[in-house]
C-alpha positions in Angstrom: 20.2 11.7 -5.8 23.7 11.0 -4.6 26.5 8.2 -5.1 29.7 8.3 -3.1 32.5 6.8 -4.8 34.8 5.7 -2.6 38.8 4.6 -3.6 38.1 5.9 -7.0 35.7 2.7 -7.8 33.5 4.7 -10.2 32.1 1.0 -12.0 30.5 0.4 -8.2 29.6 3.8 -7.9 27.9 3.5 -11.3 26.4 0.3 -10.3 25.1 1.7 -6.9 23.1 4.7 -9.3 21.8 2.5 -11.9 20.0 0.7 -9.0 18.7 3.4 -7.3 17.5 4.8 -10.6 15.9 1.5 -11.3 13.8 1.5 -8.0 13.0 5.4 -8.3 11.2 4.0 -11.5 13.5 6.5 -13.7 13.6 4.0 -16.1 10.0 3.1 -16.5 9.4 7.0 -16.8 12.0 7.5 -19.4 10.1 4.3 -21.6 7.0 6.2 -21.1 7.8 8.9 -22.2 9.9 8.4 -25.2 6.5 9.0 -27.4 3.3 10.8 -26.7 0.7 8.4 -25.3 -3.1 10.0 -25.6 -5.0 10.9 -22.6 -7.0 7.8 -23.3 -4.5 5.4 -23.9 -3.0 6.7 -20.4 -6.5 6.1 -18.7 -6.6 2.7 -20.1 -3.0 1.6 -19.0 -3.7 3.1 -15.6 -6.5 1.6 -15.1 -5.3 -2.4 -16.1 -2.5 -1.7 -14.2 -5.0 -1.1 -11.1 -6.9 -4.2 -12.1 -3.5 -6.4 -11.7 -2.9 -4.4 -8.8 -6.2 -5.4 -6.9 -6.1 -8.7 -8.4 -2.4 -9.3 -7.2 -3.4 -8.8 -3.6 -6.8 -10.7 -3.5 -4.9 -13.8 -4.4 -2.4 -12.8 -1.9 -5.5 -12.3 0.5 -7.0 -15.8 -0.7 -3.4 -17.7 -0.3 -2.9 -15.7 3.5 -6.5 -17.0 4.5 -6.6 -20.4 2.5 -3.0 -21.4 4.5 -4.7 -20.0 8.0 -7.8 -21.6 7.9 -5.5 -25.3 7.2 -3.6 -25.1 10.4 
């Protein structure tokens, strides 16, 4: 990963990085795996994170079809 700095503006150069850590997910990672989470535990916080996941888009899929079916 790469950051220019440009007129020796390293705070915007910083900046710029600590955003494109942030959507990388470096972050998240780092939190993750700052103590050893069991195989289980993993499991289970993969698999609520895919129940928000498909629950997130059905109620996108229920607002996109509710506002159609108005018009």
């Amino acid at each position: 990963m790469q950051v220019v700095v440009r007129d020796n503006n390293v705070d915007q150069a910083l900046r710029a990085l600590k955003k494109k850590l942030q959507r990388e997910g470096v972050y998240r990672e780092m939190k993750l795996r700052r103590f050893y989470e069991k195989p289980s535990e993993k499991k289970a916080r993969e698999q609520a994170a895919a129940v928000r996941r498909a629950r997130k888009l059905e109620r996108k899929r229920q607002e996109r079809d509710g506002l159609s079916s108005n018009r």
